[in-house]
C-alpha positions in Angstrom: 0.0 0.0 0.0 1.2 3.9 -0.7 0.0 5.3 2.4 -0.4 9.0 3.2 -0.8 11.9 5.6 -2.9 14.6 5.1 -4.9 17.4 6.7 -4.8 15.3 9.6 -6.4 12.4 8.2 -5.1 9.1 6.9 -5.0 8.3 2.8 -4.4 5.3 0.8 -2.9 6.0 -3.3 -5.1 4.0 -5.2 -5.3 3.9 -8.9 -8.2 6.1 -9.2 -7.3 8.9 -6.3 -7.2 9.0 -2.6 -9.2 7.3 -0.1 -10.1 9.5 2.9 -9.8 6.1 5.3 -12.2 7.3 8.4 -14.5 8.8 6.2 -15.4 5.7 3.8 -15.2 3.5 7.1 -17.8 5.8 8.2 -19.9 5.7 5.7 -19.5 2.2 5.3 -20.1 1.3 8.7 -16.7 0.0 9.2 -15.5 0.3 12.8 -12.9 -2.4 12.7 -9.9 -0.9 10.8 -7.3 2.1 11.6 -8.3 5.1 10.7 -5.1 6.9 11.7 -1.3 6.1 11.1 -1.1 5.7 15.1 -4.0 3.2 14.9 -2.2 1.4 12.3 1.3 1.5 14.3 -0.7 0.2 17.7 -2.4 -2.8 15.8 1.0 -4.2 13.3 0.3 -6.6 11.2 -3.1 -7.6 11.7 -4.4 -3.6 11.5 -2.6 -3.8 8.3 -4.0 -6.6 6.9 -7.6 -5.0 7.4 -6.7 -1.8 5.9 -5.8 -2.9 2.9 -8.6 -5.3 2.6 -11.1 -2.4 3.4 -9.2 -0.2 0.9 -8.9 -3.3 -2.1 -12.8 -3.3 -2.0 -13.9 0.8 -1.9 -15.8 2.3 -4.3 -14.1 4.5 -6.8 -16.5 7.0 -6.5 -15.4 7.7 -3.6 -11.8 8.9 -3.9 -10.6 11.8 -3.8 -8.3 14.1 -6.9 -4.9 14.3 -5.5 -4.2 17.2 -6.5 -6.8 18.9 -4.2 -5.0 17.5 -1.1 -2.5 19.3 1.6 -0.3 16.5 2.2 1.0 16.2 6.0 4.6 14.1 6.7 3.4 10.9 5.9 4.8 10.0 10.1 3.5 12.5 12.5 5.3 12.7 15.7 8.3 9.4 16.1 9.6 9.0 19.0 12.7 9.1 17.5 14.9 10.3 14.3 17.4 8.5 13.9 20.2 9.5 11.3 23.2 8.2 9.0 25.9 10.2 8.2 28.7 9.1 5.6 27.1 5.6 4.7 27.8 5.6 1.2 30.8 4.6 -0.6 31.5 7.7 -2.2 30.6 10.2 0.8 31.7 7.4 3.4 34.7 8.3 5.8 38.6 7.3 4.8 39.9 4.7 6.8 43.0 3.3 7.6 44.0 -0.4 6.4 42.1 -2.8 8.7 40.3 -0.4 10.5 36.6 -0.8 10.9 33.8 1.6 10.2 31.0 2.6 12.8 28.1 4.5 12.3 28.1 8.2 12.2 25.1 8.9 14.4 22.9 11.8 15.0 19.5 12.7 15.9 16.5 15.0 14.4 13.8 16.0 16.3 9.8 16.7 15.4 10.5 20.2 14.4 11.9 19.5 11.7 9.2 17.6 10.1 7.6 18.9 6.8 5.2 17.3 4.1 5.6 17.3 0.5 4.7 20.6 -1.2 5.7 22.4 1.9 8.0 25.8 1.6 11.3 25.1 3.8 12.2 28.8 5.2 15.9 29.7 4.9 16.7 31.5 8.4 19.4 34.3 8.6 21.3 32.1 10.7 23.1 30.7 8.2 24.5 30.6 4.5 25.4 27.3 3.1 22.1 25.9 2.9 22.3 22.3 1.3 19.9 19.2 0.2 20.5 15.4 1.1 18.2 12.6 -0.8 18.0 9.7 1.4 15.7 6.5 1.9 13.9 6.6 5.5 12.9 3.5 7.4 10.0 3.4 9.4 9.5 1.1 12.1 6.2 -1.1 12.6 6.5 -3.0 15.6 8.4 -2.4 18.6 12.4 -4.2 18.4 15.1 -5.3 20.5 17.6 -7.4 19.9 16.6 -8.6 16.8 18.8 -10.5 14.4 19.5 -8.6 11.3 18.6 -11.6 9.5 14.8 -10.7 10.9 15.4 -7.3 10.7 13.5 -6.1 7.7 10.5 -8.0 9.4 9.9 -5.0 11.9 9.6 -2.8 8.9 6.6 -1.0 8.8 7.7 1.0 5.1 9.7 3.4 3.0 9.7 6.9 2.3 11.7 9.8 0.6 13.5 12.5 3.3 15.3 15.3 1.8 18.0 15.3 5.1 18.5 19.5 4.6 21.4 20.8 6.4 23.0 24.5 7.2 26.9 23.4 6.6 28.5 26.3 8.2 26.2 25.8 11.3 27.0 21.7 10.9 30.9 22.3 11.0 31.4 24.8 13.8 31.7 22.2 16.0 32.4 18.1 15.9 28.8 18.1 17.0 26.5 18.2 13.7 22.9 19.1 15.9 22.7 23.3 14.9 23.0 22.2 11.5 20.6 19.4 11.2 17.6 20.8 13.4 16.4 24.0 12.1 12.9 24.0 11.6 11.1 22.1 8.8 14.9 20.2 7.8 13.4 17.1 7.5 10.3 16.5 4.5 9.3 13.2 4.5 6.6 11.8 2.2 4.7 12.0 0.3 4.0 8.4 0.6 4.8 5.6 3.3 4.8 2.7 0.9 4.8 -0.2 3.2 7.4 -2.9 2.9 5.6 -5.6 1.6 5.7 -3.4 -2.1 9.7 -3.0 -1.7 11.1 -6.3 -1.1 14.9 -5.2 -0.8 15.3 -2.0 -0.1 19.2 -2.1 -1.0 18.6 -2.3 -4.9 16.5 1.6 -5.1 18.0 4.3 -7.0 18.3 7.2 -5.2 18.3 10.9 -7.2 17.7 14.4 -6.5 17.3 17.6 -8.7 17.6 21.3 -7.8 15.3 23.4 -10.3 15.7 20.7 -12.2 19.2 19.8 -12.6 20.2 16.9 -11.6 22.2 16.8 -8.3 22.2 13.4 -6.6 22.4 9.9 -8.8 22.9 6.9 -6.9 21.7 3.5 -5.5 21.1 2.1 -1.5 23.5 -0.8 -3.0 26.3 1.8 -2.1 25.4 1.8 1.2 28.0 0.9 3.7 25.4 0.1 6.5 22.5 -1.4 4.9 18.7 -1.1 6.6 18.9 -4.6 8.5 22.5 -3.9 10.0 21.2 -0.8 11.1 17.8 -2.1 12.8 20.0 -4.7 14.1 22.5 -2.2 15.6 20.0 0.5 17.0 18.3 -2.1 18.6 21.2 -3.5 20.2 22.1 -0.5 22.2 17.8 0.4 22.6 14.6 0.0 22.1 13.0 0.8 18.6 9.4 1.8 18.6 6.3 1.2 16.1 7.0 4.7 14.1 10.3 5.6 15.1 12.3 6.9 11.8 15.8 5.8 10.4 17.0 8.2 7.8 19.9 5.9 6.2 22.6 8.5 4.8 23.1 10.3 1.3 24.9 9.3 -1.4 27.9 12.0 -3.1 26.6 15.2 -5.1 27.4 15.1 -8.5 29.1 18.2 -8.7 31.8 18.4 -6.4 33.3 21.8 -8.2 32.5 24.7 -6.7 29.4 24.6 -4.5 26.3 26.2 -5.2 23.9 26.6 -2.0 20.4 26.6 -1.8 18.7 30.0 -1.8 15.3 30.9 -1.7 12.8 29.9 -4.7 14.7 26.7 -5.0 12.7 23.8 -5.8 13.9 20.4 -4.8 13.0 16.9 -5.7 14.0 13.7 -4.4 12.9 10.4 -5.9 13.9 7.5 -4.5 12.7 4.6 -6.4 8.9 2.8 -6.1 8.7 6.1 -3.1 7.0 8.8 -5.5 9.0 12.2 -5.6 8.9 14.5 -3.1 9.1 18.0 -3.9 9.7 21.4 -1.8 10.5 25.2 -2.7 12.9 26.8 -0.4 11.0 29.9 0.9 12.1 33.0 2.9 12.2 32.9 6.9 8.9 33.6 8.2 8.2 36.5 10.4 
């Protein structure tokens, strides 16, 4: 299923349009299916199951013109962000013969959430504003101490995150936070396309444009810490909950020249593939 977000209410892509979930349930005097991406986290698998039965069978006329919709990030409110740096090949740290790579760990926070479609604002605070295409995980079911060879069975889906980052504010110190957590940094969506439609997520092509040039062109086969290692090693250490989000790295930029920053009127897509593209302008700070 291509799951979605939006003013406040859960969606389901289907080939005709959207299905407004608690409103056909409701009018089909369904009460036994999620009508809300936290109903569908609380009751796994089998809440799953029902929702996509309920949606399989809806009547067409009933769906809505996607185009009329205000999506919402298609996760509202993890517990957790969880975030790669350098886990591709090309962008990946240089090590010394023999040594051994670890993860390059930070955190986001809810503040940083934004939906598809949404303008990012470009504070004063900085000047080296920059885009990151990346595949984000989302957890289904709580996890600890699972085997990586089970890993991918706690997946609840897959979306696009456009990881945006303020450079100079990233490098002032060894600590990346300043950079990574202004507000709205993170658009997710537009879809949560659950796992059962992406059966290995190491073999999606990752790409980004910038007004439509081309900026990012890559694959999840580079990574150097693929999805289950990662569920595996997050869980080893704690406790993953049902909607938690792993945002697994960026691959290189194309040009590695002279950088050009992101101002504002920029439009950005990311598409990572079987995710849909999500697409945001760069606006000016609000007052």
């Amino acid at each position: 299923m291509q799951l979605l977000t939006f003013e406040g209410r859960l969606g389901v892509k289907l080939p005709g349009g959207i299905l407004d979930v608690q409103t056909a349930a409701h009018q089909a005097g369904v009460t036994d299916i999620p009508t809300s991406l936290p109903e569908l986290l609380a009751g796994g698998q089998a809440a799953k199951a029902q929702l996509e039965a309920f949606a399989a069978n809806s009547a067409s006329g009933s769906l809505l013109d996607e185009s009329q919709i205000r999506y919402d990030p298609c996760v509202v409110r993890p517990e957790k962000i969880l975030c790669l740096g350098r886990n591709y090949r090309r962008h990946g740290p240089k090590l010394e013969p023999g040594q051994q790579p670890a993860p390059t760990l930070f955190a986001k926070y809810n503040n940083t959430l934004a939906a598809c479609g949404e303008v990012i604002p470009l504070p004063p605070v900085s000047e080296q504003y920059d885009y990151e295409a990346e595949l984000a995980v989302i957890i289904g079911q709580r996890a600890k101490n699972v085997p990586e060879a089970d890993a991918l069975n706690y997946v609840l889906g897959y979306c696009n995150a456009n990881d945006l980052s303020a450079r100079d504010l990233q490098n002032q110190t060894s600590q990346w936070m300043m950079g990574k957590t202004l507000d709205k940094f993170l658009p997710i969506g537009p879809y949560l396309v659950t796992a059962d439609e992406i059966p290995d997520p190491q073999a999606l092509s990752v790409r980004c444009w910038v007004n439509g040039v081309l900026g990012q062109d890559s694959n999840t086969s580079e990574m150097i810490f693929p999805v289950a290692y990662l569920i595996t090693y997050f869980s080893r250490h704690f406790t993953l909950e049902a909607g938690d989000v792993i945002i697994t790295g960026t691959p290189a930029h194309l040009n590695q020249g002279e950088k050009v920053w992101l101002k504002v009127g920029d439009r950005v897509t990311v598409e990572v593939q079987g995710l849909g593209q999500l697409t945001n302008i760069m606006g000016p700070n609000p007052h």
